[in-house]
C-alpha positions as CSV (number, residue, x, y, z in Angstrom):
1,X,43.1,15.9,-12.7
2,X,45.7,18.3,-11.8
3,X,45.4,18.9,-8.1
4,X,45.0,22.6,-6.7
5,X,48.7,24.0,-7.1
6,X,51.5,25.3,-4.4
7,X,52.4,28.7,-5.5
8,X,56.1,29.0,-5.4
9,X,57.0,33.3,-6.0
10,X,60.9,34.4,-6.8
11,X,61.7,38.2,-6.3
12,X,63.8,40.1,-7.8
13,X,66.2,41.8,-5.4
14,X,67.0,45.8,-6.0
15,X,70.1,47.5,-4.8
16,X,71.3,50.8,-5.6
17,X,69.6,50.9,-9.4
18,X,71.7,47.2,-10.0
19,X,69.1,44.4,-10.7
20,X,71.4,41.3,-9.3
21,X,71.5,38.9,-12.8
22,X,71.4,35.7,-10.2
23,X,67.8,37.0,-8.9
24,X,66.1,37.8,-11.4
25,X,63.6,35.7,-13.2
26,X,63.6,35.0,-17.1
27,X,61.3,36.2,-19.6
28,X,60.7,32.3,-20.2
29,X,60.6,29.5,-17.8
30,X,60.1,25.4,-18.5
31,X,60.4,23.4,-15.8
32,X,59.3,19.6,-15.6
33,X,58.1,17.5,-12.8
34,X,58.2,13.5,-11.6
35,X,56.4,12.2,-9.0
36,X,54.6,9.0,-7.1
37,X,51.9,8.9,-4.8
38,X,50.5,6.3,-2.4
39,X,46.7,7.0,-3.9
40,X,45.9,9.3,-6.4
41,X,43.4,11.6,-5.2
42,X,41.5,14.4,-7.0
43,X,39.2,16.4,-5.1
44,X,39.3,14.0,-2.4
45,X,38.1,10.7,-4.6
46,X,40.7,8.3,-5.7
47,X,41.1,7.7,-9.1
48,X,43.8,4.7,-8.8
49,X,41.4,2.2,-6.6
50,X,43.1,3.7,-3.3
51,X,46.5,2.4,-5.0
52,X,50.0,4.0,-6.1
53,X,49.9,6.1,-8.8
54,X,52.9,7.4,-11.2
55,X,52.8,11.0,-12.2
56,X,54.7,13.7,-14.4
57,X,54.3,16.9,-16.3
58,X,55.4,19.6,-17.9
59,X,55.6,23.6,-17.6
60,X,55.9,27.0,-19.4
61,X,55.8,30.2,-17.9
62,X,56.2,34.1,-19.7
63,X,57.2,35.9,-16.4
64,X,56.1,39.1,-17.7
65,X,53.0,38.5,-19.2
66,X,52.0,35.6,-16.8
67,X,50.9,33.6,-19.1
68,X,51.3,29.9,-18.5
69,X,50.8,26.6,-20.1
70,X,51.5,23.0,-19.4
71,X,50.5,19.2,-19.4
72,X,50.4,16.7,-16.8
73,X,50.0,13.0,-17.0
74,X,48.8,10.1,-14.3
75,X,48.4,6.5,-13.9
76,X,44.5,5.9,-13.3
77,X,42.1,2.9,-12.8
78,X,38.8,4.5,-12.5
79,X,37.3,4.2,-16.1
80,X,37.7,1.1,-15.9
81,X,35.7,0.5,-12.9
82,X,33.5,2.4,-14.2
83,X,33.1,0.1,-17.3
84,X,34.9,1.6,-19.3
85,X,38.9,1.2,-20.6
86,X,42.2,3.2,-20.5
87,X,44.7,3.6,-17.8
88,X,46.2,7.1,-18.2
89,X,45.1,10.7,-17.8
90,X,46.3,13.3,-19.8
91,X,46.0,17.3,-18.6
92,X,46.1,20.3,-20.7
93,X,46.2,23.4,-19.2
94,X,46.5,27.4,-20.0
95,X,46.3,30.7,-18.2
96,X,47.3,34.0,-16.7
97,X,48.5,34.9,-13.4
98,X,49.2,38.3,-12.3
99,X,48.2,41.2,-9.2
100,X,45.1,43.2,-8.8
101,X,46.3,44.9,-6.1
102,X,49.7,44.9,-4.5
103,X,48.2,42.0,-1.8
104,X,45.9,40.4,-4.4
105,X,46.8,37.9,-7.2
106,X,44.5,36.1,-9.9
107,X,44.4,33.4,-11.9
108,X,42.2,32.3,-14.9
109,X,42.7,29.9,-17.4
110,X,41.1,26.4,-18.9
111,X,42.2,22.6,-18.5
112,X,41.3,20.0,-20.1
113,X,41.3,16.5,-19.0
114,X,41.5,14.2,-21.5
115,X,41.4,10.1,-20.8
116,X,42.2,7.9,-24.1
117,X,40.3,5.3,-25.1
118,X,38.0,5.8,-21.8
119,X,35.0,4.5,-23.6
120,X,32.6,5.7,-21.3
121,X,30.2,6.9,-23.9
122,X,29.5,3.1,-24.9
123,X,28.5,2.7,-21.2
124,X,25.0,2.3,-20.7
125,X,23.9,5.9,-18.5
126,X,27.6,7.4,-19.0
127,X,29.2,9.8,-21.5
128,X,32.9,10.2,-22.7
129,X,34.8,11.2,-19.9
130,X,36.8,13.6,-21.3
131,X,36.3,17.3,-19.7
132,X,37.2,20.5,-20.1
133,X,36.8,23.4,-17.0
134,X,37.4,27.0,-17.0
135,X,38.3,28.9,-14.1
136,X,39.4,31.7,-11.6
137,X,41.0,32.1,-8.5
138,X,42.1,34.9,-6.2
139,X,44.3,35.2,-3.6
140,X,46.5,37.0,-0.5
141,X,48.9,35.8,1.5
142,X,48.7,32.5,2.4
143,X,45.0,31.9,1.3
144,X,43.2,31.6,-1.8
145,X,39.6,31.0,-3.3
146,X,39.2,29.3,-6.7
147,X,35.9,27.8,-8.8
148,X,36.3,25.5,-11.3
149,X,33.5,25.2,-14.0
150,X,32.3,22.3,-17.0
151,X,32.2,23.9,-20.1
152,X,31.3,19.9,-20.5
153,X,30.2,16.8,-19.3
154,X,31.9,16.3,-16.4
155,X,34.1,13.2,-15.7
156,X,31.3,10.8,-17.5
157,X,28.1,12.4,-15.6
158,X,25.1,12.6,-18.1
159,X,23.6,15.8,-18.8
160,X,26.2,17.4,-16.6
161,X,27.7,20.4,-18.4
162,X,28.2,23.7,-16.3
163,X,29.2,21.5,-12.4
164,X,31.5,23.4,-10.5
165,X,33.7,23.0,-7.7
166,X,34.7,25.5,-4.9
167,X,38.0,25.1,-3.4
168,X,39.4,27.2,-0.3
169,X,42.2,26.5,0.9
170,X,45.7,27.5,2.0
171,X,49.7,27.2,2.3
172,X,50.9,28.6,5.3
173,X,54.3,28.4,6.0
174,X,56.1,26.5,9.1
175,X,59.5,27.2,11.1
176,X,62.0,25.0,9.7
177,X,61.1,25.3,5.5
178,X,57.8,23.2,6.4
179,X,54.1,24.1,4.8
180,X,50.8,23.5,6.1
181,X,48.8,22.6,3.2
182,X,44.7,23.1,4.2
183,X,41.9,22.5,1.7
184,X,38.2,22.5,2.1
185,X,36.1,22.0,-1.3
186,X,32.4,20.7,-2.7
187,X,32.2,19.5,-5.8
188,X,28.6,20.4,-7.2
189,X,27.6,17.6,-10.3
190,X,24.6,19.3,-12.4
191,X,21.5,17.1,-12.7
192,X,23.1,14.8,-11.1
193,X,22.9,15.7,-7.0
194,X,23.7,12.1,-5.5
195,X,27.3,12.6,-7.0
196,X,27.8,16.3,-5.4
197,X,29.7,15.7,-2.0
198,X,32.1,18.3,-0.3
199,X,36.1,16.9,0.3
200,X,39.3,18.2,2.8
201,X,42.2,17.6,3.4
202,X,45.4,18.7,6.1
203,X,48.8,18.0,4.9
204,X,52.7,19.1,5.8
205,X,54.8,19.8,2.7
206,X,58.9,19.1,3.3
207,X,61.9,19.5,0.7
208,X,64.5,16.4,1.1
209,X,67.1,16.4,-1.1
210,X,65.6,18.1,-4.0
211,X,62.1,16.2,-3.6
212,X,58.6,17.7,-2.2
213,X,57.2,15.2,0.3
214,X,53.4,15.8,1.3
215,X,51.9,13.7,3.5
216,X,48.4,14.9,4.1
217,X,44.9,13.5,5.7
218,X,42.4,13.5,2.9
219,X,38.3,12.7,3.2
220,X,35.2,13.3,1.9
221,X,31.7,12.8,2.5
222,X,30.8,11.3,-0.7
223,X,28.2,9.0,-1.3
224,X,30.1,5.6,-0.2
225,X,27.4,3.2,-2.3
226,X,28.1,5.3,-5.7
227,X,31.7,5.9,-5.3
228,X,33.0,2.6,-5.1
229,X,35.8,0.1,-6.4
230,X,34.6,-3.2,-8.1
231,X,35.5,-4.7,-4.9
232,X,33.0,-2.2,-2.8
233,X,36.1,-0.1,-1.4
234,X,34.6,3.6,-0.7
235,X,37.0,5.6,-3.0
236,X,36.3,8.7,-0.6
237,X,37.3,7.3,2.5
238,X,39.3,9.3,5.1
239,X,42.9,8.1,4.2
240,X,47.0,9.8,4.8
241,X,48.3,10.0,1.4
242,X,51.7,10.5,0.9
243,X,53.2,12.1,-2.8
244,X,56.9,12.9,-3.3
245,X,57.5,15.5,-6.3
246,X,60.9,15.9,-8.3
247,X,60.9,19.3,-10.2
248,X,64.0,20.5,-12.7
């Protein structure tokens, strides 16, 4: 479940009617991305059993019509807690960004989550949990609003189709090339209310050598009986969760 994104923006610098070449952005980007975490957490619930995860993707981008696609990949554990099988999550994803106004930016698209050979559907009061979501987000400066919808099932929920999930958040940035990262969201789980909880987290985002490092305080309020591991570990638990990011 690809996590709420940092927006990264490159300008093109204009000086006396020259466009300098080294500036500029190119009609078409691809950029690709490694990373590790110390838990896997997507909207605040782990999804590795509160253990490492391995993670990587890729990414196109038409600068000038913002449109964008990509894929993403993660290690995961949590079908088969839930009875299921499979150990890998596989993210589709595709969209527009671009300005409304000079201060406000938008973003729309759809992703799909897809989990192979999950096998939730032969689970007794489960369904395949393979989901798509559309959604939208808007934005200025450092803050941005965003809801996610289930054209779907949702992640295995019976009867679920149409959840949604508000995020707020924001990426303000520090002295010294630091970022506070701050995120407050509920996740809403149609016709199925015990599984709606709200999540948050409060992280600092640092380049190293050529890696993002996050480290960031992440919690929810979840129901701790329902979102469990086999072993009766709350999956929603208030943990610091650290994730380094390669991108080239």
């Amino acid at each position: 479940m690809k996590k709420a994104l940092l927006a990264v923006a490159v300008a093109s610098t204009f000086m006396t009617g020259f466009v300098h070449a080294e500036d500029a952005k190119p009609d078409n980007e691809v950029s690709f991305n490694v990373g590790v975490a110390s838990d896997y957490r997507y909207r605040g619930i782990s999804q590795t059993r509160l253990d490492p995860a391995l993670q990587g993707g890729a990414d196109y981008t038409n600068n000038p019509t913002g449109f964008y696609a990509g894929t993403w990949l993660s290690s995961i554990k949590w079908t088969k807690d839930a009875g299921g099988g499979g150990d890998v999550e596989w993210d589709l994803y595709a969209g527009k960004r671009g300005e409304i106004t000079k201060d406000v930016t938008y973003d729309v698209g759809v992703l799909s989550y897809v989990y192979p050979s999950n096998g939730l559907g032969n689970v007794a009061g489960l369904v395949n949990a393979n989901t798509t979501e559309i959604y939208g987000q808007v934005g200025t400066g450092p803050f941005y609003a965003k809801y996610s919808s289930s054209v779907t099932n949702l992640f295995g929920n019976a009867n679920s189709k149409n959840s949604g999930y508000l995020d707020l958040g924001a990426n303000v940035e520090l002295p010294e090339a630091y970022t506070l990262v701050l995120h407050a969201g509920r996740q809403m789980v149609k016709n199925n209310s015990a599984y709606s909880y709200t999540d948050w987290k409060v992280g600092v985002t640092k380049e190293f050598v050529g890696v993002a490092f996050t480290l960031a305080a992440i919690g929810t309020n979840a129901n701790s009986s329902l979102y469990v591991t086999p072993a009766g570990k709350f999956t929603g638990k208030t943990s610091l969760v650290l994730t380094a990011v390669k991108t080239f």
